[in-house]
SEPA-441569 format. One record per residue (C-alpha): residue in three letters; y, x, z. Coordinates in steps of 0.05 Angstrom, whole numbers, padded with zeros to 5 digits, always signed. Layout:
% SEPA-441569
ALAYXZ/...
END
This chain:
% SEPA-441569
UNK+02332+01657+04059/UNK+02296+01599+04080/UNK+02215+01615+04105/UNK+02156+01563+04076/UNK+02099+01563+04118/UNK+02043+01596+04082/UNK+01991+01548+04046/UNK+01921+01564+04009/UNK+01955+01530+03948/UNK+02012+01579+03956/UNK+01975+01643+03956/UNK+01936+01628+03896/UNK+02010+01611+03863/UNK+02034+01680+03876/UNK+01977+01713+03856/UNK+01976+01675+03787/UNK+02055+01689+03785/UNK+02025+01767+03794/UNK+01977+01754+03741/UNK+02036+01732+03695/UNK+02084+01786+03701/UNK+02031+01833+03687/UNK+02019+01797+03623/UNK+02082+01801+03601/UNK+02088+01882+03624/UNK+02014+01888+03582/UNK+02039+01851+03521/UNK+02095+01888+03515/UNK+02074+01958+03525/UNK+02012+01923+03473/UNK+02055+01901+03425/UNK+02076+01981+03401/UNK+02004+01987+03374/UNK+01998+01913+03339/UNK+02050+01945+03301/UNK+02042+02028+03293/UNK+01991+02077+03305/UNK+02012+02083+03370/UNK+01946+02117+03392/UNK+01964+02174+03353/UNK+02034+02196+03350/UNK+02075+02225+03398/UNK+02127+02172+03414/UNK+02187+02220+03437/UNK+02191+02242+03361/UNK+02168+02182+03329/UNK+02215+02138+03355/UNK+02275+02187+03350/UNK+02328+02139+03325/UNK+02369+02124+03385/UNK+02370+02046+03381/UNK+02290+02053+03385/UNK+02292+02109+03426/UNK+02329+02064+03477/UNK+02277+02010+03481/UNK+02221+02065+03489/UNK+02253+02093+03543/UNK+02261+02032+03586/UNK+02190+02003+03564/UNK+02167+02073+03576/UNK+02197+02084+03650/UNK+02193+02011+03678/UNK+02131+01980+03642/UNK+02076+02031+03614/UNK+02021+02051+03659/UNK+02056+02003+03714/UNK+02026+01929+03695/UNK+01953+01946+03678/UNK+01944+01972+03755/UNK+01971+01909+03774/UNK+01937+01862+03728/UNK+01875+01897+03753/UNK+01895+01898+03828/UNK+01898+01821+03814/UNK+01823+01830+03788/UNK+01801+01861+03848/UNK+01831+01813+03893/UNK+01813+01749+03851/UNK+01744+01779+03855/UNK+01738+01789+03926/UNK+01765+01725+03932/UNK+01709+01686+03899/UNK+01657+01726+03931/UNK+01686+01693+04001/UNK+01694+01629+03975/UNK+01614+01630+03962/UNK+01596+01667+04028/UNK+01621+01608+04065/UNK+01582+01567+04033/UNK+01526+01613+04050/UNK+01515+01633+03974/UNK+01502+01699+03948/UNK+01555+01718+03900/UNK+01521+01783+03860/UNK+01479+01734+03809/UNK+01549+01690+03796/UNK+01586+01763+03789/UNK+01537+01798+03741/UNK+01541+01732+03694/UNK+01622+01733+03701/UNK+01627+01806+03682/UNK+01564+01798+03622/UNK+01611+01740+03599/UNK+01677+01790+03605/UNK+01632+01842+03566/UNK+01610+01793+03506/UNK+01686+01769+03498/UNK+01713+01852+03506/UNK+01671+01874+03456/UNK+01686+01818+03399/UNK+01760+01828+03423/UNK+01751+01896+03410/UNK+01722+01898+03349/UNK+01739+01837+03305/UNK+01816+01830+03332/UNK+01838+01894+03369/UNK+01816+01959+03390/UNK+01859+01962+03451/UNK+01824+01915+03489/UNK+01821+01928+03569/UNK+01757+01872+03580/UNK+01700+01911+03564/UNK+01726+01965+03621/UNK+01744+01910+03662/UNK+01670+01886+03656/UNK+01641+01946+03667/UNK+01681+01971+03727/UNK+01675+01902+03754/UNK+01605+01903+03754/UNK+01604+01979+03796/UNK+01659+01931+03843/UNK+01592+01877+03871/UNK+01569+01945+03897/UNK+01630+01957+03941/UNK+01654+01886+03957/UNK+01612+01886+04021/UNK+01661+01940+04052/UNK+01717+01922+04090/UNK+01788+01913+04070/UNK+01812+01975+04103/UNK+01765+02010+04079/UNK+01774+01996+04006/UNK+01836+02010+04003/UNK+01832+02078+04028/UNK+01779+02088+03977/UNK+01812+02069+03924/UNK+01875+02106+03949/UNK+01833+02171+03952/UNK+01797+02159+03889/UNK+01869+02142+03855/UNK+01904+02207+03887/UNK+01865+02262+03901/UNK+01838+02275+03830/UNK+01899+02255+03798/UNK+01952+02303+03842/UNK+01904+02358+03828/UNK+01902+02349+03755/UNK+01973+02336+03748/UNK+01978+02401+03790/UNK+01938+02438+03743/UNK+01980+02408+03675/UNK+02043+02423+03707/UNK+02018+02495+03731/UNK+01988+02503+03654/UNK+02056+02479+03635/UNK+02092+02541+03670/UNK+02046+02596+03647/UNK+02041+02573+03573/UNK+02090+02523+03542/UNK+02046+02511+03492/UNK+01988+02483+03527/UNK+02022+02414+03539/UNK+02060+02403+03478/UNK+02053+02331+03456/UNK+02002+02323+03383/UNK+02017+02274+03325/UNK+01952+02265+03294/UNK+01978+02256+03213/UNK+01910+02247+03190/UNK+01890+02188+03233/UNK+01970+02160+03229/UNK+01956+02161+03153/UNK+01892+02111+03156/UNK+01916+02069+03203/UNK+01972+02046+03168/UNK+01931+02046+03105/UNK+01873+02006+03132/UNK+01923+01951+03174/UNK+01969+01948+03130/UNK+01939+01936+03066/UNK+01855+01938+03079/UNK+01808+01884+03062/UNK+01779+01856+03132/UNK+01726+01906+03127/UNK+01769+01965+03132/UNK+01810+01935+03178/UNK+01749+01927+03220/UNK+01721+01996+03209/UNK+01787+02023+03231/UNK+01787+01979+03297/UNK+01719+02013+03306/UNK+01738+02081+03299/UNK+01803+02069+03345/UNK+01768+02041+03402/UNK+01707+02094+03400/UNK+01778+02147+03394/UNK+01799+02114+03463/UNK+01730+02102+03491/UNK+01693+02168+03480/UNK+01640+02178+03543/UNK+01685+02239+03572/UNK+01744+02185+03577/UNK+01689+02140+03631/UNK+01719+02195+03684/UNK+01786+02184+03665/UNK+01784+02105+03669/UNK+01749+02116+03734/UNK+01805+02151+03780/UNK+01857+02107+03736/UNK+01823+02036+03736/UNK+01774+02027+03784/UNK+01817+02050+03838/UNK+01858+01986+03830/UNK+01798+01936+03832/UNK+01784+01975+03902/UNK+01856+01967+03922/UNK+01862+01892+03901/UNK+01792+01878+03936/UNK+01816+01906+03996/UNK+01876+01873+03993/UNK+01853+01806+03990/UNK+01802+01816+04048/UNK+01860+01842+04098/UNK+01907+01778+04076/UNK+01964+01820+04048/UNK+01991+01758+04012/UNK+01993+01727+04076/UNK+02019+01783+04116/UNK+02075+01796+04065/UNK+02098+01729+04058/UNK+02099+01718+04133/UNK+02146+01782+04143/UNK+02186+01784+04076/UNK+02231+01846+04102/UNK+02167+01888+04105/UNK+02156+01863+04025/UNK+02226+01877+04008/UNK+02225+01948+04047/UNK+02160+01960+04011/UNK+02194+01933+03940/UNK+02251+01984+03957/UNK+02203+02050+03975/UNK+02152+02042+03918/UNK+02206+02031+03867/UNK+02252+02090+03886/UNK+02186+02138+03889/UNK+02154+02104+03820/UNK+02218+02110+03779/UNK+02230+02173+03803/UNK+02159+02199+03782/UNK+02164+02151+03721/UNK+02232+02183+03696/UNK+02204+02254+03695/UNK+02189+02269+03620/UNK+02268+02247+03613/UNK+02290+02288+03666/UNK+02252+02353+03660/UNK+02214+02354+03601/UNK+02178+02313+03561/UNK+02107+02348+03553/UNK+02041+02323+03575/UNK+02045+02346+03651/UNK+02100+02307+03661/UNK+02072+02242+03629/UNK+02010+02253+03663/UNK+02044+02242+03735/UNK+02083+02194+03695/UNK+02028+02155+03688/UNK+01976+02162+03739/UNK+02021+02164+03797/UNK+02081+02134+03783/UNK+02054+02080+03745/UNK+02011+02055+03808/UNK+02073+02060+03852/UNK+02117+02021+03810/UNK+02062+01963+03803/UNK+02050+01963+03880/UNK+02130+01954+03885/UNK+02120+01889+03837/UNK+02069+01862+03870/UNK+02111+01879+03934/UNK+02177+01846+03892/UNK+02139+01784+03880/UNK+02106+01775+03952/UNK+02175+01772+03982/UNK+02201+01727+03923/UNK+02142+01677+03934/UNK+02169+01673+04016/UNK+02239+01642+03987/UNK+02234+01570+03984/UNK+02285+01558+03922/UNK+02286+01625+03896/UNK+02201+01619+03892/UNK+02204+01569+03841/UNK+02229+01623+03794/UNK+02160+01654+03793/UNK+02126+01572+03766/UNK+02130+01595+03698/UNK+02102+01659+03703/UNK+02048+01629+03740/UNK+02029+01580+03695/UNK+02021+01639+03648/UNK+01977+01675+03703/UNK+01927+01616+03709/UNK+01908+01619+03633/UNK+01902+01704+03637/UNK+01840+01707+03595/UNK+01863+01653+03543/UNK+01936+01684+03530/UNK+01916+01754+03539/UNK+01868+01741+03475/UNK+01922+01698+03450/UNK+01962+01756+03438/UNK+01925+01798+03407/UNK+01906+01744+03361/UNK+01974+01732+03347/UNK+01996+01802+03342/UNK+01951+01824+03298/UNK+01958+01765+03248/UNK+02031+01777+03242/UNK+02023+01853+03232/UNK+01957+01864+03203/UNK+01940+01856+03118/UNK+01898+01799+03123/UNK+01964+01767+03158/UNK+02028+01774+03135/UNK+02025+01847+03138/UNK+02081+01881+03170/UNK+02043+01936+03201/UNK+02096+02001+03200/UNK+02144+01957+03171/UNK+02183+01941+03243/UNK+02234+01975+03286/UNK+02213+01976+03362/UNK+02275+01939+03380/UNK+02242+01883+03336/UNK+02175+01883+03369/UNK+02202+01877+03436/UNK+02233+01816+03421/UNK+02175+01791+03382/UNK+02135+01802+03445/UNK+02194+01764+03492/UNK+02195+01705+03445/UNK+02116+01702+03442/UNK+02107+01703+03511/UNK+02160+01646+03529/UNK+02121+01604+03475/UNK+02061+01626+03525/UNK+02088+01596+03577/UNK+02108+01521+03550/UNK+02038+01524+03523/UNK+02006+01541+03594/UNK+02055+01487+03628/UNK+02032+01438+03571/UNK+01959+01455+03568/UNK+01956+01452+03647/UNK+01996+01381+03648/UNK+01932+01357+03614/UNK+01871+01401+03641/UNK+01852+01450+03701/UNK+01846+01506+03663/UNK+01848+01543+03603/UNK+01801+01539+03552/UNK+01770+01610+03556/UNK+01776+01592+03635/UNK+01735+01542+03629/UNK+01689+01581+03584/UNK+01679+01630+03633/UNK+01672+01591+03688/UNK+01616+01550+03649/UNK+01586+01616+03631/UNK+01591+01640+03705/UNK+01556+01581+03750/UNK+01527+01540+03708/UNK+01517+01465+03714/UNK+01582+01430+03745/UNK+01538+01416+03812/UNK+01524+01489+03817/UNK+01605+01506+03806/UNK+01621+01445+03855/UNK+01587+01485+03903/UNK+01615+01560+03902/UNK+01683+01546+03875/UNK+01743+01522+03907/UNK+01811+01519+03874/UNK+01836+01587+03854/UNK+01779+01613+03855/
END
């Protein structure tokens, strides 16, 4: 294992190659609701048939709940980051980060409702806007936090589910909603636009109710806190510098998030378990990634394995909407309208051979031009004039 010395341009590589695993993990996990009501079945008994039951499992165990706290951990950090960059060039960064997250919240909510309902931006906006309140903290102490405000709330519910579990079976049995299963399919998979788009209304208002603003908060925002803090105590450059502390790291937060993560197949299946499934072993298992991916980026040859994922990560905004766009036009009626018509197996590879097309497109795109084109967008949107962005951005930014 040969060492690289550590370089500005190299930090910002990892951190995109972060950026593109997590896309992958998200599209994947995304990809069960382009193409079933996912938000409303139970997915132990709906995909029973073992071949299917087989790719939930793994998807379940090493991918749900365990990329979104990473892709927003890279938020966070990417944040912070900028909002150095323009304190030392003695700008304030609060106007810059209101526009950036206004900009998020315009693009969330026609994600949300004119392609898909699942859309993570508008959150992201929001909770990045509550961030500029925080960012003036130190790294240490955003981290702990966002550890506290990730744990704490999240052991003692899990306690309570699992506790609820023991006195009445009943209380944390898993719900197929047939009523809302039954309009889904009818309104993707054979609706005029209109449906389609009262449907993506009704899901996202389902997912987005105001009781669910607590639950997003100790499950999301903890992350941007984390990544923030992250970034401001150089853990890219730490971890890279000593890659055995990234591997030992790798090796501890995988063994304690697949362990949590495997629960519902090794005890039981009901809504305690999936609940620690998700809120706790699904942050572990990302931090192990992240971890995974630190020590990677340290290896000189073995580091260029992580160029195409990057390429990926530096166009996050463009092929995250890219996919849904995608997705939905293959599955949804106003497509070619296989919505419930697919076998999970199918999706997954559906998603794999999407993605890869992803990643020649980023490579060719960024051959010819900086950024992406909702990158640039964004940035436009963000700081203005070009003189303005000359002076508060640097590269990676």
């Amino acid at each position: 294992m040969q060492l690289t010395p550590l370089k500005h341009e190299e930090r910002i590589t990892t951190l995109d190659s972060l950026r593109g695993l997590a896309l992958l993990g998200i599209f994947l996990v995304n990809m069960i609701s382009f193409h079933s009501p996912y938000f409303y079945y139970d997915p132990f008994e709906w995909w029973k048939e073992p071949e299917n039951f087989w790719h939930y499992r793994w998807i379940d165990i090493f991918v749900q709940a365990s990329f979104y706290p990473l892709f927003a951990m890279m938020f966070g950090f990417g944040t912070a980051m900028q909002r150095e960059n323009a304190m030392e060039r003695g700008q304030s960064f609060v106007p810059a980060g209101i526009r950036r997250f206004s900009f998020l919240l315009v693009i969330g909510m026609i994600h949300a409702f004119l392609i898909w309902p699942g859309d993570i931006l508008i959150n992201y906006a929001v909770f990045g806007l509550f961030l500029l309140l925080f960012l003036r903290l130190s790294g240490k102490i955003l981290i702990i936090i966002g550890s506290i405000l990730l744990l704490l709330p999240n052991v003692f519910l899990s306690m309570l589910l699992v506790l609820a579990s023991v006195v009445d079976p009943t209380s944390a049995v898993h719900w197929t909603d047939i009523a809302s299963i039954e309009n889904s399919i009818a309104a993707y998979g054979s609706g005029t636009f209109a449906e389609i788009t009262q449907q993506r209304a009704a899901d996202w208002l389902m997912g987005n109710e105001p009781a669910t603003f607590w639950v997003q908060l100790i499950t999301i925002f903890p992350h941007f806190l984390i990544g923030a803090g992250a970034q401001k105590l150089r853990v890219f450059t730490k971890g890279q510098a000593r890659p055995k502390v990234a591997f030992t790291a790798f090796i501890t937060f995988f063994v304690a998030g697949i362990t949590l993560k495997a629960l519902p197949y090794m005890i039981d299946s009901n809504l305690a378990y999936v609940y620690i499934q998700d809120s706790i072993g699904g942050p572990l298992l990302a931090v192990s990634y992240a971890a995974l991916v630190i020590g990677i980026s340290s290896m000189d040859k073995a580091s260029r394995l992580l160029k195409p994922l990057a390429a990926a990560g530096r166009m996050s905004l463009t092929n995250y909407l890219l996919q849904s766009v995608i997705g939905t036009l293959i599955f949804y009626h106003y497509g070619m309208g296989l919505y419930g018509q697919i076998q999970l197996s199918t999706g997954v590879w559906i998603a794999i051979a999407i993605f890869a097309g992803q990643v020649i497109f980023s490579e060719f795109w960024l051959s010819k031009f900086k950024r992406g084109p909702m990158e640039t967008l964004w940035r436009k949107f963000t700081y203005g004039s070009q003189r303005e962005e000359k002076k508060m951005i640097t590269k990676g930014g």
